[in-house]
Biopython code that builds the backbone (N, CA, C, O; Angstrom):
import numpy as np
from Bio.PDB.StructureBuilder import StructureBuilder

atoms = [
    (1, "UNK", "N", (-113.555, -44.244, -42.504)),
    (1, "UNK", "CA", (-113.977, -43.485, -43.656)),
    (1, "UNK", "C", (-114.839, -42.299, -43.224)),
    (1, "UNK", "O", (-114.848, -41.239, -43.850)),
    (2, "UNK", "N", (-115.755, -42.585, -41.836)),
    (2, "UNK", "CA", (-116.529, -41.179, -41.714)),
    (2, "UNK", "C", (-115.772, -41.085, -40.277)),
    (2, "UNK", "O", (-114.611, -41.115, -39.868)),
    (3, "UNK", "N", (-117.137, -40.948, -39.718)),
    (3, "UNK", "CA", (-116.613, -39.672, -37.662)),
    (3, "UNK", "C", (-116.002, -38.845, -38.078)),
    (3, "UNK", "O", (-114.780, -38.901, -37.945)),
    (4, "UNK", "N", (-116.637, -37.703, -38.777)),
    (4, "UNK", "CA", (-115.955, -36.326, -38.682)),
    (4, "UNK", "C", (-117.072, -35.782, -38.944)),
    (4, "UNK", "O", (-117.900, -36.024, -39.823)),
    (5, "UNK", "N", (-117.035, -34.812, -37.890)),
    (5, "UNK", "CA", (-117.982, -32.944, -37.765)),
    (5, "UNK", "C", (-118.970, -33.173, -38.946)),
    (5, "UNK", "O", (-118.667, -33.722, -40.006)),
    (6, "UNK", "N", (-119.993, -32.757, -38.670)),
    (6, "UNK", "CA", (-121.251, -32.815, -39.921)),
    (6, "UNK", "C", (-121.092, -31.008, -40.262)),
    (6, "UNK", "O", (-121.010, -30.034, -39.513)),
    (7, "UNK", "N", (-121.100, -31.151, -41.622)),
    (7, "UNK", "CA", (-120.851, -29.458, -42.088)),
    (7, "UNK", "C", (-122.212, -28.838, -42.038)),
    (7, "UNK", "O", (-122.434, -28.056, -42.963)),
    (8, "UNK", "N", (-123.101, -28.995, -41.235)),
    (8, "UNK", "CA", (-124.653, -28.598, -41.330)),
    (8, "UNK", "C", (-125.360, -28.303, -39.967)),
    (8, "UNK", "O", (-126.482, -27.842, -39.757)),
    (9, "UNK", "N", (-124.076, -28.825, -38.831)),
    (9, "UNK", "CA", (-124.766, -28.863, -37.572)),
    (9, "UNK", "C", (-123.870, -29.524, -36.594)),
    (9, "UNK", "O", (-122.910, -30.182, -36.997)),
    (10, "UNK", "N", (-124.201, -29.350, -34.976)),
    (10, "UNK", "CA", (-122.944, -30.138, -34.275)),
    (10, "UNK", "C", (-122.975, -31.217, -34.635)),
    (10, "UNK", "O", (-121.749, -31.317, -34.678)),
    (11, "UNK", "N", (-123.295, -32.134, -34.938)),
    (11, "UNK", "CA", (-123.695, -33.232, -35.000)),
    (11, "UNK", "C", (-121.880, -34.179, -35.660)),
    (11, "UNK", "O", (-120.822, -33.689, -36.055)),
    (12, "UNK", "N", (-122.290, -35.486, -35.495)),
    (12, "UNK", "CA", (-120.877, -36.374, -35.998)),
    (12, "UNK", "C", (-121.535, -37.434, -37.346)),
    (12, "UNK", "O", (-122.578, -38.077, -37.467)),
    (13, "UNK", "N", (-120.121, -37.178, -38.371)),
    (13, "UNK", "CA", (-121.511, -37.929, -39.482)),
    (13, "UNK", "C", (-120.795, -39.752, -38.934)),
    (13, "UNK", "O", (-119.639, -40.043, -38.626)),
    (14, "UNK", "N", (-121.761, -40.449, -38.988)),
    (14, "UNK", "CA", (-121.456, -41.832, -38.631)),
    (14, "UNK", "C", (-121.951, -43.021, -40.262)),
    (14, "UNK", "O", (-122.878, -43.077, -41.070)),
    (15, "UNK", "N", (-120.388, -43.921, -39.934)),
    (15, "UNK", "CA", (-120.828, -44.781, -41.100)),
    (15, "UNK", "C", (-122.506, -45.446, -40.966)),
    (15, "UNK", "O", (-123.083, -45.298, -39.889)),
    (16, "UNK", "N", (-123.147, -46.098, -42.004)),
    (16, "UNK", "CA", (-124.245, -46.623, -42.104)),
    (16, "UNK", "C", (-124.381, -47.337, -43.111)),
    (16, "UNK", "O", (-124.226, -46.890, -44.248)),
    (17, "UNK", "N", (-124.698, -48.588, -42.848)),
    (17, "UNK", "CA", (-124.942, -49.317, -43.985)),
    (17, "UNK", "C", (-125.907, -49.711, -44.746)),
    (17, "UNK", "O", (-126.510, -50.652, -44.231)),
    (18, "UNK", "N", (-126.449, -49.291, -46.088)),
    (18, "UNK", "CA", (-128.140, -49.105, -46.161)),
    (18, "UNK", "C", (-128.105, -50.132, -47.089)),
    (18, "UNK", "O", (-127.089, -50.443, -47.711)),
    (19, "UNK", "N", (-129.684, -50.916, -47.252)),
    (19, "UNK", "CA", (-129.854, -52.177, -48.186)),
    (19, "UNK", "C", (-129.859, -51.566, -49.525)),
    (19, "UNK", "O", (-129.402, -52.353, -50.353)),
    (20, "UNK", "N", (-130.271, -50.265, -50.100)),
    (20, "UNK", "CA", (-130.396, -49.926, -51.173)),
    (20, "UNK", "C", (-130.225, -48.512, -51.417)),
    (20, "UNK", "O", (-130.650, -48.148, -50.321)),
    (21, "UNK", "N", (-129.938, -47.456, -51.993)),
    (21, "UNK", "CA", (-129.110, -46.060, -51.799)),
    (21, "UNK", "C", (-129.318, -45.937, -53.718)),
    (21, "UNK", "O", (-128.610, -46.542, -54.523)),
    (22, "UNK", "N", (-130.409, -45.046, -54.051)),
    (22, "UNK", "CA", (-130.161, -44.401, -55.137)),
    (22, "UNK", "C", (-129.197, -42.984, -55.239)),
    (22, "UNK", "O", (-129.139, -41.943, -54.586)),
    (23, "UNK", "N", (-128.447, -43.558, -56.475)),
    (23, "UNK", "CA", (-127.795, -42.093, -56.828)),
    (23, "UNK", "C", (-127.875, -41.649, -57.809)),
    (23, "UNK", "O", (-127.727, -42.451, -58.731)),
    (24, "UNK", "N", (-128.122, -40.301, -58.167)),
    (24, "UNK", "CA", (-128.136, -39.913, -59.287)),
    (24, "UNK", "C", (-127.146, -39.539, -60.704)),
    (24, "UNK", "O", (-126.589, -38.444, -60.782)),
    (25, "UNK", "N", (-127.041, -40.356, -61.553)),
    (25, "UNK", "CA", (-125.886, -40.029, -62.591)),
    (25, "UNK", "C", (-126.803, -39.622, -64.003)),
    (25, "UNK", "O", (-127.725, -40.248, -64.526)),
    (26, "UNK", "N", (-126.073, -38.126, -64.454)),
    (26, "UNK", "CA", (-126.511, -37.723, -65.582)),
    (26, "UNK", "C", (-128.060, -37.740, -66.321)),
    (26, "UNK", "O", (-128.352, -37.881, -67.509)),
    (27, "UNK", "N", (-128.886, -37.548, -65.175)),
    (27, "UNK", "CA", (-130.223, -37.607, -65.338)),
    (27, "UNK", "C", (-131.250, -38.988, -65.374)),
    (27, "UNK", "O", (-132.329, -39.215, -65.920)),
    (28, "UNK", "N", (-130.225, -39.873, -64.399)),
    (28, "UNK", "CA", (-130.774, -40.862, -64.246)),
    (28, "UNK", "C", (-130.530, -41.644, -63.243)),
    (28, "UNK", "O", (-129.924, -40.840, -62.533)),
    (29, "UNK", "N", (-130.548, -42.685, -62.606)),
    (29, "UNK", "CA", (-130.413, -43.398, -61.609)),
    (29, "UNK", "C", (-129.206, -44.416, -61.441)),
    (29, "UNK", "O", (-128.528, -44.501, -62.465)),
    (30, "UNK", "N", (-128.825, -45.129, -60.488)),
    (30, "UNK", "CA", (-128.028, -45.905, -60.155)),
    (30, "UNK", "C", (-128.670, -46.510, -58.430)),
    (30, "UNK", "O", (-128.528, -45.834, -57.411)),
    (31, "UNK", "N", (-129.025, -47.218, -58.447)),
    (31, "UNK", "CA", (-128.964, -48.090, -57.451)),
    (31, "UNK", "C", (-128.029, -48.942, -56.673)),
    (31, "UNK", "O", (-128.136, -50.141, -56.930)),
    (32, "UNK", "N", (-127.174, -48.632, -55.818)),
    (32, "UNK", "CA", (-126.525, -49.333, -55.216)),
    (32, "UNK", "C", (-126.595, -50.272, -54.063)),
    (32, "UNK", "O", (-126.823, -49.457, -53.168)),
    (33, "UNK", "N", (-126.561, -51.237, -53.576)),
    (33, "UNK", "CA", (-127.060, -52.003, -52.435)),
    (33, "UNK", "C", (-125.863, -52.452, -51.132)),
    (33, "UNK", "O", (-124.724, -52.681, -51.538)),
    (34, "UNK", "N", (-125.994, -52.514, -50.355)),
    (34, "UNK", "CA", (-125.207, -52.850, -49.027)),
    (34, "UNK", "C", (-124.069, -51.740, -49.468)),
    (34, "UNK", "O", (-122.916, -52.152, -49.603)),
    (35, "UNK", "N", (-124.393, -50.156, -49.730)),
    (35, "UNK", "CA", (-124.050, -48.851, -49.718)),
    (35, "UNK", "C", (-123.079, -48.668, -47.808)),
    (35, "UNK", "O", (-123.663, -48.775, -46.729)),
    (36, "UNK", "N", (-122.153, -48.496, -47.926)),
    (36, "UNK", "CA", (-121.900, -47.352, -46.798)),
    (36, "UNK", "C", (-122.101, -46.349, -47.291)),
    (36, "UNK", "O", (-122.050, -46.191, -48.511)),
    (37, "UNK", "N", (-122.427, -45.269, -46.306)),
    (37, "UNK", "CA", (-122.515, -43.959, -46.502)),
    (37, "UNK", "C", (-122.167, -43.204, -45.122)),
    (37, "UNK", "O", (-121.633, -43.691, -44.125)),
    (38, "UNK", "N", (-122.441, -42.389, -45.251)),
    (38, "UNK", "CA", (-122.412, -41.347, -43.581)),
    (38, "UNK", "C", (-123.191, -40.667, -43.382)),
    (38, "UNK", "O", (-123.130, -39.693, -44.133)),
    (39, "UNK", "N", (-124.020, -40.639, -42.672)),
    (39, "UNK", "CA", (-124.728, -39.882, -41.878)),
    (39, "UNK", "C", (-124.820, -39.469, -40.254)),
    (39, "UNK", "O", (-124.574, -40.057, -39.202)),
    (40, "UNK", "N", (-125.264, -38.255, -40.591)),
    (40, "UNK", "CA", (-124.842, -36.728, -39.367)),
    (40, "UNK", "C", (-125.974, -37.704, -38.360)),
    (40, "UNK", "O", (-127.049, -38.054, -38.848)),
    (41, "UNK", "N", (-125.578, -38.094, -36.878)),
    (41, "UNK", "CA", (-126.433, -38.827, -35.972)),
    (41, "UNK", "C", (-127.415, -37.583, -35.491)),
    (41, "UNK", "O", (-128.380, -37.920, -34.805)),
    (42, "UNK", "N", (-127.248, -36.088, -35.806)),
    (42, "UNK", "CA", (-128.210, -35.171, -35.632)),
    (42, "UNK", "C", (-129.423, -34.860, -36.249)),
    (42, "UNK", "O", (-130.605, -35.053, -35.966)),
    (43, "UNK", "N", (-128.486, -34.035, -37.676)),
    (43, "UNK", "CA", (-129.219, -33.860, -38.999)),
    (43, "UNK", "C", (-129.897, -34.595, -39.769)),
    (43, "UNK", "O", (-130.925, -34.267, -40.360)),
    (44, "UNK", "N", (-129.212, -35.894, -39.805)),
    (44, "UNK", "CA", (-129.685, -36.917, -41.021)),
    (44, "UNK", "C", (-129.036, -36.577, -42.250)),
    (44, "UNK", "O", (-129.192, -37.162, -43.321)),
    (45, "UNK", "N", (-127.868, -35.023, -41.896)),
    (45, "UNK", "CA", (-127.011, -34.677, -44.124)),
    (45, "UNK", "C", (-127.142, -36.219, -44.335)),
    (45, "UNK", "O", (-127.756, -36.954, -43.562)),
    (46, "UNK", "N", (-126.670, -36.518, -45.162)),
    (46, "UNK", "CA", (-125.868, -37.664, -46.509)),
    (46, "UNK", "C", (-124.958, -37.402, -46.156)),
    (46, "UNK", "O", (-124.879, -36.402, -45.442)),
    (47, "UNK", "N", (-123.715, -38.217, -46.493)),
    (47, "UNK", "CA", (-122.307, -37.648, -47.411)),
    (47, "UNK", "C", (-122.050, -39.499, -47.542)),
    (47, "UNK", "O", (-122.123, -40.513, -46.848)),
    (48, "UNK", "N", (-121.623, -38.941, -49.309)),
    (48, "UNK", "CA", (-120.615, -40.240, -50.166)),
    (48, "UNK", "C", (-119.566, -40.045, -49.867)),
    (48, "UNK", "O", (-119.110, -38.908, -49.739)),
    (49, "UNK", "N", (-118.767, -41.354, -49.637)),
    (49, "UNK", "CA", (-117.299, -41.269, -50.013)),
    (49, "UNK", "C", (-117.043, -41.557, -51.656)),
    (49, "UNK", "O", (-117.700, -42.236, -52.445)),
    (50, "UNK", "N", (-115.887, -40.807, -51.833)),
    (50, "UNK", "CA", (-115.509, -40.450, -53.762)),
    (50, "UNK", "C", (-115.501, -42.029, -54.139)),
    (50, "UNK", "O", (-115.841, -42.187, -55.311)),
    (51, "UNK", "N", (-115.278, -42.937, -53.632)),
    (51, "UNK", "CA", (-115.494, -44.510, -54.193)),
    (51, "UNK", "C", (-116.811, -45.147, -54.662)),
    (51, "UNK", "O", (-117.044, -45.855, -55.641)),
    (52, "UNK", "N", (-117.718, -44.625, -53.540)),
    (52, "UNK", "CA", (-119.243, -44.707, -53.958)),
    (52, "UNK", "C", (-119.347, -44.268, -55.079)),
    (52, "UNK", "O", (-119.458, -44.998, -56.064)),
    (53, "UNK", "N", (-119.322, -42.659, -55.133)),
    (53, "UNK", "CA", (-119.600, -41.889, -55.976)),
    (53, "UNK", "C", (-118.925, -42.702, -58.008)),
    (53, "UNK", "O", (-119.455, -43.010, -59.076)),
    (54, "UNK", "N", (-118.065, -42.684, -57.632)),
    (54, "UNK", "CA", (-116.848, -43.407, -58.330)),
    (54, "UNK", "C", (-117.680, -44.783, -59.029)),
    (54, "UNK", "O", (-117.333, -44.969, -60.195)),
    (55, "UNK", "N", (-118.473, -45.541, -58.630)),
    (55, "UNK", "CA", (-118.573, -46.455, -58.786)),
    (55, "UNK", "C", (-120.210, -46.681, -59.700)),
    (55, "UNK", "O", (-120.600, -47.481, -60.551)),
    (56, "UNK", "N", (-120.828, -45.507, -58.979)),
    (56, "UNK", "CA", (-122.077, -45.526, -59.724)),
    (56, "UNK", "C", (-121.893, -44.623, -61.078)),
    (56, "UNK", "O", (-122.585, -44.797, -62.081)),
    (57, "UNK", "N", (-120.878, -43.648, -60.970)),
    (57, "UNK", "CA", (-120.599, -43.264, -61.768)),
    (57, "UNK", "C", (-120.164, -44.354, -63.213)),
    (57, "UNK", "O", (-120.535, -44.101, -64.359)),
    (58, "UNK", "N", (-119.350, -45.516, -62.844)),
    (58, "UNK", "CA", (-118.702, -46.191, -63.675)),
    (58, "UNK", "C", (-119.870, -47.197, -63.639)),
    (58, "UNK", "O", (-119.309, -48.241, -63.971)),
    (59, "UNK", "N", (-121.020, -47.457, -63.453)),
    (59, "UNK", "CA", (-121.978, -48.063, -63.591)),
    (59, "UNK", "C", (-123.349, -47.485, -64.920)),
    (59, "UNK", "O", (-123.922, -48.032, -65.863)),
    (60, "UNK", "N", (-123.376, -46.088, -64.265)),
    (60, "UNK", "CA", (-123.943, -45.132, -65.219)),
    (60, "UNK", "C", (-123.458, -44.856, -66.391)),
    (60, "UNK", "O", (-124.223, -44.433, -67.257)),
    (61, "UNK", "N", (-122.153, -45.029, -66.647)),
    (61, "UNK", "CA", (-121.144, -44.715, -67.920)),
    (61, "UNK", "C", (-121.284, -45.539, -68.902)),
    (61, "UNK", "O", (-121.318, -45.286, -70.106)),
    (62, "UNK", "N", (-121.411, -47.118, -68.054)),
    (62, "UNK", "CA", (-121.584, -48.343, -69.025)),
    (62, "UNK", "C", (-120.139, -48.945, -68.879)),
    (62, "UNK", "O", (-119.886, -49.872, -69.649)),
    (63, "UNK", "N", (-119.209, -48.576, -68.054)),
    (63, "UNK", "CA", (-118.331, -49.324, -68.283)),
    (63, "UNK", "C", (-118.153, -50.158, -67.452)),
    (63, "UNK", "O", (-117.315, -50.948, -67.888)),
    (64, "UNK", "N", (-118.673, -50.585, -65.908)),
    (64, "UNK", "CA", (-119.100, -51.404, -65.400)),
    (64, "UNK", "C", (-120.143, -52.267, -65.687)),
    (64, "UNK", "O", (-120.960, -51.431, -66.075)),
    (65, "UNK", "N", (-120.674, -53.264, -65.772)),
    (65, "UNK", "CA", (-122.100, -53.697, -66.167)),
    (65, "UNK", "C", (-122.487, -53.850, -64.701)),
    (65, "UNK", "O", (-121.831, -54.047, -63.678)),
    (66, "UNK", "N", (-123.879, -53.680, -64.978)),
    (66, "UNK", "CA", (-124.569, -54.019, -63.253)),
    (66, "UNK", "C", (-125.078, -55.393, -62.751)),
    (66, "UNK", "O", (-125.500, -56.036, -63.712)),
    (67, "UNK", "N", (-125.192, -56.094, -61.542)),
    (67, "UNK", "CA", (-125.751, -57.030, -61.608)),
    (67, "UNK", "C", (-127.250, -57.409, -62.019)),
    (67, "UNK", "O", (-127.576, -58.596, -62.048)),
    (68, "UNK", "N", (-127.856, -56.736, -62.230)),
    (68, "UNK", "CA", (-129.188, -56.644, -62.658)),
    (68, "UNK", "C", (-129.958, -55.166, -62.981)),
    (68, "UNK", "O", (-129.673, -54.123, -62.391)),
    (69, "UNK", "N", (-130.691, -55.252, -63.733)),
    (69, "UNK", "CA", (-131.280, -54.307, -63.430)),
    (69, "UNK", "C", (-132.891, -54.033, -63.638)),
    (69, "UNK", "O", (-133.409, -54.794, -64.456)),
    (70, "UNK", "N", (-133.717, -53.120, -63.062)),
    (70, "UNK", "CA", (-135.056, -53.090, -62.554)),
    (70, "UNK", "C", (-136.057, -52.291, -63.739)),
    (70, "UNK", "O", (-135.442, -51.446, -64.389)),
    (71, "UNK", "N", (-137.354, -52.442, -64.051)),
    (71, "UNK", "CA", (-138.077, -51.254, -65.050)),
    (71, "UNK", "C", (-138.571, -50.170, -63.412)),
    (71, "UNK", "O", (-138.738, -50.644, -62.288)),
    (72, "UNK", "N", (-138.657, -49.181, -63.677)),
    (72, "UNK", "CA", (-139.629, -48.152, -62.923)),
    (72, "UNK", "C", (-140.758, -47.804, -63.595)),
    (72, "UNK", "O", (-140.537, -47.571, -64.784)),
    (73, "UNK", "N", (-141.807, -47.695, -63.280)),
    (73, "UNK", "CA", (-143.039, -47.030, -63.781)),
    (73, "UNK", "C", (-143.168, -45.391, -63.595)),
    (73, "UNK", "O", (-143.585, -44.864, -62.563)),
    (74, "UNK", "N", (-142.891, -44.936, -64.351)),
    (74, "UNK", "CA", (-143.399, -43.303, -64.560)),
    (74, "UNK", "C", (-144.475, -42.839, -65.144)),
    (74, "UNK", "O", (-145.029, -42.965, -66.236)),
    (75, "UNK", "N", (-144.720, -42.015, -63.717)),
    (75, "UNK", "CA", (-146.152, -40.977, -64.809)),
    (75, "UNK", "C", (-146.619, -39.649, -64.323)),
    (75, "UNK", "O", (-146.789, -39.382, -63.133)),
    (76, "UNK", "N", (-146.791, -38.933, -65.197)),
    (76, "UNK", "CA", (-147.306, -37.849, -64.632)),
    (76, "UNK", "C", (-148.281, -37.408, -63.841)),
    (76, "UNK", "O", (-149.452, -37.783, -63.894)),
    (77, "UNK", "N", (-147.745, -36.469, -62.966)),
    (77, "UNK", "CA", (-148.703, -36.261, -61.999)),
    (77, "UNK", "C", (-150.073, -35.606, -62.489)),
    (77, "UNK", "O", (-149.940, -34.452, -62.897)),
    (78, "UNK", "N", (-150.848, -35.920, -62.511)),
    (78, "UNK", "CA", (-152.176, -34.791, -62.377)),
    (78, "UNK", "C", (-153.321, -35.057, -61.019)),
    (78, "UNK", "O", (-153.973, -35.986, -60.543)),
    (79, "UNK", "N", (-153.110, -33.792, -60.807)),
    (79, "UNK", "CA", (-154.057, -33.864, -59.563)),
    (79, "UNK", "C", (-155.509, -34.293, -59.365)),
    (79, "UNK", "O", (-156.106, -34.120, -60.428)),
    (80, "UNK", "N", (-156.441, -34.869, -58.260)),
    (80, "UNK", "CA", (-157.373, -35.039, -58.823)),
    (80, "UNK", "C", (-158.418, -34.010, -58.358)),
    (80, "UNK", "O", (-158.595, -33.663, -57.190)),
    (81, "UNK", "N", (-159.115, -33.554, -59.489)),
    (81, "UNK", "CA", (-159.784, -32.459, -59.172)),
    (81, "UNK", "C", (-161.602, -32.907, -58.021)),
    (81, "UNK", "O", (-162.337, -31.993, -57.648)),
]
sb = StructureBuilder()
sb.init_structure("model")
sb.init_model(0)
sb.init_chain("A")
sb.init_seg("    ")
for serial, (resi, resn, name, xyz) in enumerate(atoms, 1):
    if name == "N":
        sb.init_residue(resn, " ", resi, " ")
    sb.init_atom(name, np.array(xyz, "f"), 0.0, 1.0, " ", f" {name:<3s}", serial, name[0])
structure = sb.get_structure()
């Protein structure tokens, strides 16, 4: 699915398998876990394959259901003076 030329540098993008890989769908998140992906053994680019992509997508849509899912805590930043 990867070993091919990194578009950013000599570098070769190599599969990798990560425990957890957020992606972003439609202004929000998707979490995926035991993710392949590819990454440049130089640079560090990213690159998805369209199945990944594909999948969080159909997760984000609602037409997949997920195996679980997590709250995040948000808040705005203010600096401290």
């Amino acid at each position: 699915m990867y070993d091919f030329p990194c578009e950013h540098c000599p570098g070769v993008v190599r599969e990798r398998r990560l425990a957890r890989q957020a992606i972003r769908h439609k202004g929000s998140f998707v979490i995926l876990e035991n993710v392949p992906i590819g990454v440049c053994d130089q640079c560090g680019a990213r690159y998805f394959h369209a199945s990944v992509l594909r999948r969080a997508a159909e997760i984000g849509r609602g037409s997949v259901s997920p195996i679980r899912t997590i709250a995040v805590p948000i808040e705005s930043f203010v600096p401290a003076s």
